[in-house]
ZADO-1210 file (C-alpha; in nm, 4 decimals, padded with zeros to 6 digits):
<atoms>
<atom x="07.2927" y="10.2208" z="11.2027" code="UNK" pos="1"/>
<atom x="07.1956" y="10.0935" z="10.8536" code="UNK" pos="2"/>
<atom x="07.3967" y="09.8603" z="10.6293" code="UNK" pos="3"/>
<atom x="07.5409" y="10.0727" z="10.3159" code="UNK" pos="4"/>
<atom x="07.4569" y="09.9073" z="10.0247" code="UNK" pos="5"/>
<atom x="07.7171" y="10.0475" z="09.7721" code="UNK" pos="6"/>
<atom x="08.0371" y="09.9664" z="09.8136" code="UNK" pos="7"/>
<atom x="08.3055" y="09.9046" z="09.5939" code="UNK" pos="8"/>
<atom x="08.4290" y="09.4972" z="09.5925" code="UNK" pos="9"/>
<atom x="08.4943" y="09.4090" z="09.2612" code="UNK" pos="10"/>
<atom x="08.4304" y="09.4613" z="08.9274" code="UNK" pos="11"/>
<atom x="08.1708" y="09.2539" z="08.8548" code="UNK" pos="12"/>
<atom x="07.9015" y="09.4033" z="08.9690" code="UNK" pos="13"/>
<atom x="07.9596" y="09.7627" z="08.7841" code="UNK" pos="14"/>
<atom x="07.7351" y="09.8339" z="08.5093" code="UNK" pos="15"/>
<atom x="07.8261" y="09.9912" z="08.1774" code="UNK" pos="16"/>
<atom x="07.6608" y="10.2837" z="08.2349" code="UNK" pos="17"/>
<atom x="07.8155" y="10.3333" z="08.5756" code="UNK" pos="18"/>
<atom x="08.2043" y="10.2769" z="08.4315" code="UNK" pos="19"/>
<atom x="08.0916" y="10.5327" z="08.1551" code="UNK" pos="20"/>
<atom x="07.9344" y="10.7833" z="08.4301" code="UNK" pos="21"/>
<atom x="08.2764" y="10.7620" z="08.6204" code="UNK" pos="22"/>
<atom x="08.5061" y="10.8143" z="08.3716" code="UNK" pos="23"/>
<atom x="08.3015" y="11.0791" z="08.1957" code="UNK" pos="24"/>
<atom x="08.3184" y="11.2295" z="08.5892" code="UNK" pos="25"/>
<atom x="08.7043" y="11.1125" z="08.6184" code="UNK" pos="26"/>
<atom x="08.7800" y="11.3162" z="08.2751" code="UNK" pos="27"/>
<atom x="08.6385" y="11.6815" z="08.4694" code="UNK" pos="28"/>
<atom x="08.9099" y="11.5715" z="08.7527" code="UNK" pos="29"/>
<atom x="09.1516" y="11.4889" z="08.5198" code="UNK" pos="30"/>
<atom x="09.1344" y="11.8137" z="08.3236" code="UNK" pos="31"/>
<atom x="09.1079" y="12.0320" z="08.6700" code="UNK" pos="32"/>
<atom x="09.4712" y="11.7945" z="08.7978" code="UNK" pos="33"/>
<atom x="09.6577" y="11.8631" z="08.4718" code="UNK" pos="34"/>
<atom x="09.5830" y="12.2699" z="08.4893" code="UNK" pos="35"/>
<atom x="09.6280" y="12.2713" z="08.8336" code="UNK" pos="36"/>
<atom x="09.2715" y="12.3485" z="08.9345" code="UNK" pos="37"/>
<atom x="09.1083" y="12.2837" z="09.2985" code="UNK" pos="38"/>
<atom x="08.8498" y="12.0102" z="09.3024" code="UNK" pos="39"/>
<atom x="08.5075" y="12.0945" z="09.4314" code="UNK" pos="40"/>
<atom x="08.4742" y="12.0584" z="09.8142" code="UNK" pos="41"/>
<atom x="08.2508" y="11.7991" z="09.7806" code="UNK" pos="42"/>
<atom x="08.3362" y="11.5539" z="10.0155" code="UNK" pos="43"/>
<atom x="08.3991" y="11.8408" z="10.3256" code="UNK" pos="44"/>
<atom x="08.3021" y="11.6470" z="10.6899" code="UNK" pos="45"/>
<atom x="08.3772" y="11.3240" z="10.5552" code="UNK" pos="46"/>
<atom x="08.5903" y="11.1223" z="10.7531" code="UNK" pos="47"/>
<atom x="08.7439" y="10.8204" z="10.4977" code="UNK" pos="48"/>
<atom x="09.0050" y="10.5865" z="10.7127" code="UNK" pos="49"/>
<atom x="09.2810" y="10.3934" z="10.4934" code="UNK" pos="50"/>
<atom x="09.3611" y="10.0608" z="10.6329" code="UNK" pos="51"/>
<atom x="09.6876" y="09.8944" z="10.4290" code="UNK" pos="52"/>
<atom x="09.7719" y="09.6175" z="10.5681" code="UNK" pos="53"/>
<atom x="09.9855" y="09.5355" z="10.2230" code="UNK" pos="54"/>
<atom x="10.2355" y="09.7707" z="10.1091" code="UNK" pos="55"/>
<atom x="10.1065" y="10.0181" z="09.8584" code="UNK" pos="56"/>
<atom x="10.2336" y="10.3558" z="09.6397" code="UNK" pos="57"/>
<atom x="10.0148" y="10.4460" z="09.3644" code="UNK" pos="58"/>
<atom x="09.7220" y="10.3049" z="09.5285" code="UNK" pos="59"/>
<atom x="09.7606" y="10.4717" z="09.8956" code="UNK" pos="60"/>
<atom x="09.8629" y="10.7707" z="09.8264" code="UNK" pos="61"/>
<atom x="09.6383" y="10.8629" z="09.4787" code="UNK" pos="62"/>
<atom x="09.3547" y="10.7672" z="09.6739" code="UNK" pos="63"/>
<atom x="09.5043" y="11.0177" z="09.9811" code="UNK" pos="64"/>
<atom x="09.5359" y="11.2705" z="09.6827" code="UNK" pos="65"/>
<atom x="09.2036" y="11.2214" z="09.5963" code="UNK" pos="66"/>
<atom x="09.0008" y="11.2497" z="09.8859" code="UNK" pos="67"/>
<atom x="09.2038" y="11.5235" z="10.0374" code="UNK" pos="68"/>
<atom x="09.1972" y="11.7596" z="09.6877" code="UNK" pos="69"/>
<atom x="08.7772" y="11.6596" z="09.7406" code="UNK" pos="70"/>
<atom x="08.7867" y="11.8430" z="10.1014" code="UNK" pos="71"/>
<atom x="08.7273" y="11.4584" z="10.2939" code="UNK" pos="72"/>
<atom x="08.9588" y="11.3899" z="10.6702" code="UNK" pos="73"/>
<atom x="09.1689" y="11.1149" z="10.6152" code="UNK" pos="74"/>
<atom x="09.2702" y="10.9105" z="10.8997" code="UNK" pos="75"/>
<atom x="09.5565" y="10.6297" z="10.8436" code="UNK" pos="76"/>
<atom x="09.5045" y="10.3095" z="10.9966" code="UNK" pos="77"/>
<atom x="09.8968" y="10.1927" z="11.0851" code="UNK" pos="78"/>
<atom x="09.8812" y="09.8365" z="11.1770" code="UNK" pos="79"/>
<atom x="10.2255" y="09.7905" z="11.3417" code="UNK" pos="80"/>
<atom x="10.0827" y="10.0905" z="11.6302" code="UNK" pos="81"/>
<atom x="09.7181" y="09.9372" z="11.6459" code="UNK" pos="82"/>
<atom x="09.5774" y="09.7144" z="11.9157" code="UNK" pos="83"/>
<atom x="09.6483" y="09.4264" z="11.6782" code="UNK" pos="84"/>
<atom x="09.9826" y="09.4050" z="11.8197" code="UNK" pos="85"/>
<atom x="09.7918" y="09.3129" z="12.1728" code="UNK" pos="86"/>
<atom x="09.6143" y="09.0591" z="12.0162" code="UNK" pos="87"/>
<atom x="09.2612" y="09.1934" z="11.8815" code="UNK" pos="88"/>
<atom x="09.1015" y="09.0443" z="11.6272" code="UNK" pos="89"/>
<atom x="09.0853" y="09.2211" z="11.2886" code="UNK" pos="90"/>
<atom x="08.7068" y="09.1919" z="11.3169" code="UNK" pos="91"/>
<atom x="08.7093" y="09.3920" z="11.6804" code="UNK" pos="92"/>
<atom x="08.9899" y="09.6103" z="11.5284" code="UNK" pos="93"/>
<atom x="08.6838" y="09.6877" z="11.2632" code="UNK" pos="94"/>
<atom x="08.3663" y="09.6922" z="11.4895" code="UNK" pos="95"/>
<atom x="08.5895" y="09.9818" z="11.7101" code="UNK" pos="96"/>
<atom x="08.5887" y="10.2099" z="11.4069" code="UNK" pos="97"/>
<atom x="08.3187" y="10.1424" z="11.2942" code="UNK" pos="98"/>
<atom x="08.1525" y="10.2980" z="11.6378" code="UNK" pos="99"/>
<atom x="08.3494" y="10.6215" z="11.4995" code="UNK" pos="100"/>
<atom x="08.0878" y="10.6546" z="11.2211" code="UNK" pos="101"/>
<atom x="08.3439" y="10.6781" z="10.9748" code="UNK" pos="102"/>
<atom x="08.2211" y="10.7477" z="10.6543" code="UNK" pos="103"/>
<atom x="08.4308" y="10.4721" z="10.4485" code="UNK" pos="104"/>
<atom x="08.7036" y="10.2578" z="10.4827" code="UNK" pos="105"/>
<atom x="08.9688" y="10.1853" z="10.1981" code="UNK" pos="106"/>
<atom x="09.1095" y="09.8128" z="10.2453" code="UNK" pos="107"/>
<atom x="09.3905" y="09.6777" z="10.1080" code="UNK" pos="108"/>
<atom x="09.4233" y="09.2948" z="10.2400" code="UNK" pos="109"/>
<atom x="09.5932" y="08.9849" z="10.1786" code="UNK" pos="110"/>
<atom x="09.3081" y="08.7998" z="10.2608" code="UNK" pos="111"/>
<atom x="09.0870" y="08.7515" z="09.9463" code="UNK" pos="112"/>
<atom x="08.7823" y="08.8111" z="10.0344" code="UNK" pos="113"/>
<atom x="08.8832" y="09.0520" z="10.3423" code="UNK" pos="114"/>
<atom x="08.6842" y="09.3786" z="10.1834" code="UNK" pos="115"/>
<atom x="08.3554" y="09.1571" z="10.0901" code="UNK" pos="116"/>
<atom x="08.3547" y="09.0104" z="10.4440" code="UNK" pos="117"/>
<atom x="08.4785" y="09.3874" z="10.6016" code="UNK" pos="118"/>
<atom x="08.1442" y="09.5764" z="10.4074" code="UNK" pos="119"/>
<atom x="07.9535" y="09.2568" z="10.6207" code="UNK" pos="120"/>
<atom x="08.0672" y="09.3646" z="10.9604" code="UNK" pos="121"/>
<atom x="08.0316" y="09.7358" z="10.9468" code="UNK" pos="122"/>
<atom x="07.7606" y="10.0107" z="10.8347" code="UNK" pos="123"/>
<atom x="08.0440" y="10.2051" z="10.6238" code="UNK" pos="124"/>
<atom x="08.1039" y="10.2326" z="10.3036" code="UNK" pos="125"/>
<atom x="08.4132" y="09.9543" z="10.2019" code="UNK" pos="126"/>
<atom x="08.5920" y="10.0135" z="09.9025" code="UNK" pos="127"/>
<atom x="08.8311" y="09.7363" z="09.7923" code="UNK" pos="128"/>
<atom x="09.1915" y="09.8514" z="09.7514" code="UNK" pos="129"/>
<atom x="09.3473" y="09.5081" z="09.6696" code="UNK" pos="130"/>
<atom x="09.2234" y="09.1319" z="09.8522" code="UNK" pos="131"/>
<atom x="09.4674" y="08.8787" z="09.8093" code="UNK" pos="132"/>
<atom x="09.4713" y="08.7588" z="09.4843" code="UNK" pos="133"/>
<atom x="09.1405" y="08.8055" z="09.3979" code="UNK" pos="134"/>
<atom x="09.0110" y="09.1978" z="09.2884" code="UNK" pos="135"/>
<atom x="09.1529" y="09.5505" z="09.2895" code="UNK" pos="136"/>
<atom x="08.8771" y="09.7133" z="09.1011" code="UNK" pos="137"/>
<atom x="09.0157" y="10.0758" z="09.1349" code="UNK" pos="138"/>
<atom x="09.3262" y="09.9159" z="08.9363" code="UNK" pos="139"/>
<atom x="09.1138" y="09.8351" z="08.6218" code="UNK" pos="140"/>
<atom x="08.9182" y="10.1302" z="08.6299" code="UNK" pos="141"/>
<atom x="09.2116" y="10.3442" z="08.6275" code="UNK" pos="142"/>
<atom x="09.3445" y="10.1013" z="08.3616" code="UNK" pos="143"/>
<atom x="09.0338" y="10.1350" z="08.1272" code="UNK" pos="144"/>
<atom x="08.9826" y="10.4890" z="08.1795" code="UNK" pos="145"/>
<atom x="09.3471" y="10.5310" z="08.0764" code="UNK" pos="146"/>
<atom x="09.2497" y="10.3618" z="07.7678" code="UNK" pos="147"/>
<atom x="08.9440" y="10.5296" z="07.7347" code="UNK" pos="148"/>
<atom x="09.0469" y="10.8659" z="07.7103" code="UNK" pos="149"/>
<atom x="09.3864" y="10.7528" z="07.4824" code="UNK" pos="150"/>
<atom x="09.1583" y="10.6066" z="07.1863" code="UNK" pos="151"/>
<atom x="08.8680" y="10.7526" z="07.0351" code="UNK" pos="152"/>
<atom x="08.6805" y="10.3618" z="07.0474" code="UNK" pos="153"/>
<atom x="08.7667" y="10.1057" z="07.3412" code="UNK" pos="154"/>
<atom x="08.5212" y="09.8714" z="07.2786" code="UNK" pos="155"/>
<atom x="08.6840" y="09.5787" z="07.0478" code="UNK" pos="156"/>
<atom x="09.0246" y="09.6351" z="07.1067" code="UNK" pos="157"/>
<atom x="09.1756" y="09.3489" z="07.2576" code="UNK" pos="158"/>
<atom x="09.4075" y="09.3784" z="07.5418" code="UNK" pos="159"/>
<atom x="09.6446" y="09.0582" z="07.6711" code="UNK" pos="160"/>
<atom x="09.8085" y="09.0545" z="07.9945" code="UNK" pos="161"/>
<atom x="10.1499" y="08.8921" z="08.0339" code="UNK" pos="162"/>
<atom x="10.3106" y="08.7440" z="08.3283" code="UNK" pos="163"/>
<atom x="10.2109" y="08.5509" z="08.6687" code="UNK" pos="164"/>
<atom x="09.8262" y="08.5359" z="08.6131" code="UNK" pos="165"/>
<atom x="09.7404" y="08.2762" z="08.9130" code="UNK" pos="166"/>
<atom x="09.8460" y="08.5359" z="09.1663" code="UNK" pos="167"/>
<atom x="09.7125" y="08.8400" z="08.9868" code="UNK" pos="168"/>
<atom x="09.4259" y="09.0373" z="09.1384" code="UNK" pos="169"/>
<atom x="09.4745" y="09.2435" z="08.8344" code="UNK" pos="170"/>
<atom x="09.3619" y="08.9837" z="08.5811" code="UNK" pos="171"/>
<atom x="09.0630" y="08.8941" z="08.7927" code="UNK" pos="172"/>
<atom x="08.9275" y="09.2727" z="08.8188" code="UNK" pos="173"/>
<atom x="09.0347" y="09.3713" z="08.4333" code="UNK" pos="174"/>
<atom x="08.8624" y="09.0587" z="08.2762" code="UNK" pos="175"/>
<atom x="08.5068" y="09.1332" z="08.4693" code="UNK" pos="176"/>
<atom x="08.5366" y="09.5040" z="08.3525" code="UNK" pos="177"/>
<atom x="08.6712" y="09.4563" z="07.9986" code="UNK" pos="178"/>
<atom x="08.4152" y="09.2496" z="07.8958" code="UNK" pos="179"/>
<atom x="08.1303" y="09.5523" z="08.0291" code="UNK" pos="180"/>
<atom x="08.3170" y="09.7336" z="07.8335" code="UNK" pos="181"/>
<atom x="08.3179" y="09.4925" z="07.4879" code="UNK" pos="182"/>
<atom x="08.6950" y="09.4640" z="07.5123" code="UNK" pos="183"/>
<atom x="08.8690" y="09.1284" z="07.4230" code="UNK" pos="184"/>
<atom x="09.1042" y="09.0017" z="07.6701" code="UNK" pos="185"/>
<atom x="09.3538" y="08.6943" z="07.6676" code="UNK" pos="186"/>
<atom x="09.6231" y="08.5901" z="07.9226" code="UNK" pos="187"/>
<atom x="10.0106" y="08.4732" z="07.8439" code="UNK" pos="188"/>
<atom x="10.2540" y="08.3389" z="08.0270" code="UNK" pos="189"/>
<atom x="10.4590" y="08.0337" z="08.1344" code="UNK" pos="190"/>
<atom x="10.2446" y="07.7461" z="08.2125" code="UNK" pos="191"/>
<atom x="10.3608" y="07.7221" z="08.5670" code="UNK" pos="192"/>
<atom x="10.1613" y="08.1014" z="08.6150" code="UNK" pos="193"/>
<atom x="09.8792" y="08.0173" z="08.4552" code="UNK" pos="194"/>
<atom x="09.5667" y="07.8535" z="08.5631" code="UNK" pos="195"/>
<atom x="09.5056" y="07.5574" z="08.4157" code="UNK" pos="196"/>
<atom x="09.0854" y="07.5936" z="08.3717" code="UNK" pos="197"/>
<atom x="09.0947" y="07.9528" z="08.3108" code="UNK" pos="198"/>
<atom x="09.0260" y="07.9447" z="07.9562" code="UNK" pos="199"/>
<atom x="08.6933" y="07.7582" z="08.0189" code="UNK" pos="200"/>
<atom x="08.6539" y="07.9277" z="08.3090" code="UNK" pos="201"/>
<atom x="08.6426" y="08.2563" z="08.1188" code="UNK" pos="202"/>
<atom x="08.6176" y="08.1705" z="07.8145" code="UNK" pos="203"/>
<atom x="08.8905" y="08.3855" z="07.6989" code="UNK" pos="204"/>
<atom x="09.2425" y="08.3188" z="07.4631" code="UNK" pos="205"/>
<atom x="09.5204" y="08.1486" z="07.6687" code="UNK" pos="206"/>
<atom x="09.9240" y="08.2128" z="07.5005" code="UNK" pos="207"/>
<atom x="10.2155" y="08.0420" z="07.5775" code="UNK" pos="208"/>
<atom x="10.4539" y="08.2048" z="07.3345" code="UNK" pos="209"/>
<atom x="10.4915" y="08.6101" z="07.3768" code="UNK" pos="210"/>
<atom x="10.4706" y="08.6208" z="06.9884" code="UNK" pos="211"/>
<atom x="10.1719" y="08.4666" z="06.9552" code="UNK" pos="212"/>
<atom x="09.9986" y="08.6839" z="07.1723" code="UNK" pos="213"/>
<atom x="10.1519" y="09.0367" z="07.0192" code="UNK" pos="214"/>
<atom x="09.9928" y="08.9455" z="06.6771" code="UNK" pos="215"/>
<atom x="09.6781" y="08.9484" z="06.8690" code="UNK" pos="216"/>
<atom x="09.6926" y="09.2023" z="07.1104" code="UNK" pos="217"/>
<atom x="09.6314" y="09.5762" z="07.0501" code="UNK" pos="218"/>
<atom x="09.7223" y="09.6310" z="07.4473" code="UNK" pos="219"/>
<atom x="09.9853" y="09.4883" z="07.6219" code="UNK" pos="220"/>
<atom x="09.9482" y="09.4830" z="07.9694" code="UNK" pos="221"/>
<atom x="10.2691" y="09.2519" z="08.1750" code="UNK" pos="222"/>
<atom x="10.2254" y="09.2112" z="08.5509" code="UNK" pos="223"/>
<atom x="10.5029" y="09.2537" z="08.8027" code="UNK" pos="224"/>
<atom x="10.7158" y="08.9161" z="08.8526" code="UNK" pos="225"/>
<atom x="10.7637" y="08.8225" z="09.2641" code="UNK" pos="226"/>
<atom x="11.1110" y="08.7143" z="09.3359" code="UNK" pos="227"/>
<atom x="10.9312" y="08.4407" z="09.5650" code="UNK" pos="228"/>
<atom x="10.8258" y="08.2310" z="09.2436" code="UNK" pos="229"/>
<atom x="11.1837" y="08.1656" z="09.1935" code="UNK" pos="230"/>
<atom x="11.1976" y="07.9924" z="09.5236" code="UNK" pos="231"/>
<atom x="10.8520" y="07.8224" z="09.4281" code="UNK" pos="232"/>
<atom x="10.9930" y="07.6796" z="09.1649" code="UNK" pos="233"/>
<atom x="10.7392" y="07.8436" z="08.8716" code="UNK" pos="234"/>
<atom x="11.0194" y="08.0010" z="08.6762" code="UNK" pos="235"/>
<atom x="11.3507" y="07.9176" z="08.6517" code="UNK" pos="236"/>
<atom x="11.5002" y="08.2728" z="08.7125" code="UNK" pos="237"/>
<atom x="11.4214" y="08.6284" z="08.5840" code="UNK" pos="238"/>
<atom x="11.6792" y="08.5911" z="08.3103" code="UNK" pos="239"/>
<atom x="11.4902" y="08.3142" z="08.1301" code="UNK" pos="240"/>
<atom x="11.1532" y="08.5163" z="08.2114" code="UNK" pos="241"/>
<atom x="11.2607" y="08.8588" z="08.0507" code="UNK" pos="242"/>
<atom x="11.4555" y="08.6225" z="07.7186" code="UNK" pos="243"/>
<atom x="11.0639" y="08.4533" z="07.6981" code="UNK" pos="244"/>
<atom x="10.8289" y="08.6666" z="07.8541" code="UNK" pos="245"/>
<atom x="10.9652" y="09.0237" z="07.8436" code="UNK" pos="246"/>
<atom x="10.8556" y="09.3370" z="07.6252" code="UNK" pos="247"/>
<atom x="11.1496" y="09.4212" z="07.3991" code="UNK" pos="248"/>
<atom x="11.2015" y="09.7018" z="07.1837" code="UNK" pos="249"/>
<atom x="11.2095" y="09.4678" z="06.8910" code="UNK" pos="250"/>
<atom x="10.8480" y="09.2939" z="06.9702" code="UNK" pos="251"/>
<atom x="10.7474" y="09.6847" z="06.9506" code="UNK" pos="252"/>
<atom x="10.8822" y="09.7570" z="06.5947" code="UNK" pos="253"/>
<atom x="10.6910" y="09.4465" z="06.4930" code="UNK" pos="254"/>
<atom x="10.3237" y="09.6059" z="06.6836" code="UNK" pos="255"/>
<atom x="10.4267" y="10.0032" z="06.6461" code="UNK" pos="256"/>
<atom x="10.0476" y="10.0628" z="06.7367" code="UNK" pos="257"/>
<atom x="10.0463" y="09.8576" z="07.0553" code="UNK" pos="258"/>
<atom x="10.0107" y="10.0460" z="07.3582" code="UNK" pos="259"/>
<atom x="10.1781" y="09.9381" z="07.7169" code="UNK" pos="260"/>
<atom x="09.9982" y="09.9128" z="08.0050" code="UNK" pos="261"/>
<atom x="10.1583" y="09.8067" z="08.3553" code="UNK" pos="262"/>
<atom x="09.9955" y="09.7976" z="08.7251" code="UNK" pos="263"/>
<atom x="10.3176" y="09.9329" z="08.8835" code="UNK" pos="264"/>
<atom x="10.5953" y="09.9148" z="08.9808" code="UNK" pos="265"/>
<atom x="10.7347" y="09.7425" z="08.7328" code="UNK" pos="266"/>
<atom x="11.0872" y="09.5869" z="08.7284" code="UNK" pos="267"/>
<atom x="11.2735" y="09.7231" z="08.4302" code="UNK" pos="268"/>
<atom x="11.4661" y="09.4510" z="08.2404" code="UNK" pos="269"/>
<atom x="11.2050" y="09.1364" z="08.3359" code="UNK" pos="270"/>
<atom x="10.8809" y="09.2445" z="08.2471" code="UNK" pos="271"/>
<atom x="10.9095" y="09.5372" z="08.0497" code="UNK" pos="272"/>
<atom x="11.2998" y="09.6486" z="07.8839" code="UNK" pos="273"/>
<atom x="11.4575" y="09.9867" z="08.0104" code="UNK" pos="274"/>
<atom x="11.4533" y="10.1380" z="07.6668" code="UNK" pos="275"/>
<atom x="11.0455" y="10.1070" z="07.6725" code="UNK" pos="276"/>
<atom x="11.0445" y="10.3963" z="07.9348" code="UNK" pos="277"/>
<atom x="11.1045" y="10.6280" z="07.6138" code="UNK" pos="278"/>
<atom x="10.8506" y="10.5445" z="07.3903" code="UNK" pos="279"/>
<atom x="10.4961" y="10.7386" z="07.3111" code="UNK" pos="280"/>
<atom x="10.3406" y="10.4074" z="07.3445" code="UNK" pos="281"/>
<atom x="10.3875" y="10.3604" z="07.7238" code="UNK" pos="282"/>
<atom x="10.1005" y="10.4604" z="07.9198" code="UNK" pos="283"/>
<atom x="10.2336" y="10.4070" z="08.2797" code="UNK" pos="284"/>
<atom x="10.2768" y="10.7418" z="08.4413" code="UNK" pos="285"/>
<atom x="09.9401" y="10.8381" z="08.2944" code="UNK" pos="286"/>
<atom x="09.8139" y="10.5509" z="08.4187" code="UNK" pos="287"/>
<atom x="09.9029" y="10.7410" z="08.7589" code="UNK" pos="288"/>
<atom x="09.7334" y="11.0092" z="08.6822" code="UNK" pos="289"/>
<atom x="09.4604" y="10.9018" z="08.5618" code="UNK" pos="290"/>
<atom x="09.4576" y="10.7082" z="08.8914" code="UNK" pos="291"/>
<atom x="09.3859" y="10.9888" z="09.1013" code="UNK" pos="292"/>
<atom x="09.1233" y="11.1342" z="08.8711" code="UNK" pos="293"/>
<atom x="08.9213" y="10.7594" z="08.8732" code="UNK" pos="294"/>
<atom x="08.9237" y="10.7695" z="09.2430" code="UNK" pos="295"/>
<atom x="08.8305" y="11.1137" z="09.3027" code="UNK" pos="296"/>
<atom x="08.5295" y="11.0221" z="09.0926" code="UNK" pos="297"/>
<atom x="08.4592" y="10.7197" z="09.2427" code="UNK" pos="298"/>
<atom x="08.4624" y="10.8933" z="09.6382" code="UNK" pos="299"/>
<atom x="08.2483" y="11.1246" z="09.5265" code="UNK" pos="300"/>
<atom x="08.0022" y="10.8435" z="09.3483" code="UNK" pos="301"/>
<atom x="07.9903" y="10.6767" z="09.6579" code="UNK" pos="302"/>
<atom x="08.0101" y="10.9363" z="09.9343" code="UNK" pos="303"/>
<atom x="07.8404" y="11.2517" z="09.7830" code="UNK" pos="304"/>
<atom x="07.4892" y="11.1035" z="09.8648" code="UNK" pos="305"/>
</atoms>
């Protein structure tokens, strides 16, 4: 067997020409999901196996959508009934399907790292559906394309994402494909959730104050808040969080052109305020969407061969 050589790890190594092939390819999906069209049977006798060994929605089950609506078999990898539970080794675990000649694997992982060193043990195709706290690429395509087909020119917008950046694979995938893409990104958040070199490191805006960073920010993109850093000790409770860190109707009327952004799911009343769910500004369910549509483009980019 031969060693694929495109997979789909990160961000970083996407072109802009490839980002504006697949969303040019995602837009045809999109159209063909919102009129309630079949997809082209493109992907019929491929066999794509989803391996989650996080929990996952949006992710799991758009990419499910996708591949299925493309004509591809989808096997689900369920770790609780696998041989893991006797004690193999996620790299035997691996090795065994890969002796199915499966066509690609979708990996979500805590592990960062686990898809880069997965696409190093096997001859499929790997596609990274989350590592750790290090990429989800799929998220900040979807994320961009949303963008992309909202406003008639992405490139030099500037987009800032709010919340718990040192844990967020989010960040890490969005700043890599933003800047392909000639859009400005900046971080805020407390100082407890935010890396301490990461301005140097790339070379991007760093806000402590929610203000400051709405008067810059034509995209406002909070992350979801983990009860655990409570416990941790990074923020005090969600109350203070949602008082300092929070999108409120009222930072809105000040930025009535800013548009919302969230990775899902988001927890109403500390990142984002109930009331926000109402407004023409929030992109979140089409953000869903448009999630299915950028993966059904990017199986058949990388499968369709």
């Amino acid at each position: 067997m031969m060693k694929h050589t495109r997979h789909l790890l990160s961000t970083e190594h996407l072109s802009a020409q490839d980002v504006l092939a697949l969303f040019r390819r995602a837009q045809f999906y999109l159209s063909r999901l919102q009129t309630h069209q079949e997809f082209p049977s493109l992907l019929s006798g491929k066999v794509i196996l989803f391996a989650f060994f996080e929990r996952s929605t949006r992710t799991r089950l758009s990419f499910e959508l996708a591949a299925k609506k493309l004509g591809a078999t989808v096997l689900q990898f369920h770790t609780e009934s696998s041989s893991l539970g006797k004690g193999e080794t996620f790299l035997d675990t691996f090795r065994t399907l890969n002796a199915m000649y499966i066509d690609a694997i979708v990996l979500r992982h805590a592990l960062s790292g686990g898809a880069a060193f997965l696409a190093q043990t096997v001859d499929t195709i790997v596609i990274n559906a989350g590592d750790g706290a290090h990429q989800h690429p799929t998220q900040a395509l979807l994320d961009a394309f949303t963008l992309w087909d909202q406003l008639p020119q992405l490139a030099g917008k500037r987009l800032c994402y709010v919340g718990d950046i040192t844990h967020s694979r989010v960040v890490r995938s969005g700043i890599a494909l933003y800047r392909t893409l000639n859009v400005d990104v900046a971080v805020c958040g407390p100082p407890t959730l935010i890396p301490p070199m990461i301005a140097e490191a790339f070379n991007i805006p760093v806000f402590y104050r929610l203000e400051e960073a709405l008067q810059w920010a034509d995209i406002v993109n909070p992350l979801r808040i983990q009860q655990e850093r409570i416990a941790e000790g990074l923020i005090p409770d969600l109350k203070a969080y949602f008082k300092h860190y929070g999108i409120q109707l009222h930072h809105l009327e000040q930025h009535p052109d800013a548009l919302i952004l969230h990775p899902g799911p988001v927890n109403w009343g500390i990142e984002l305020a109930p009331e926000i769910q109402q407004i023409p500004q929030n992109l979140i369910l089409s953000q869903v969407t448009h999630g299915v549509a950028i993966r059904a483009a990017l199986l058949e980019w990388l499968l369709s061969q």
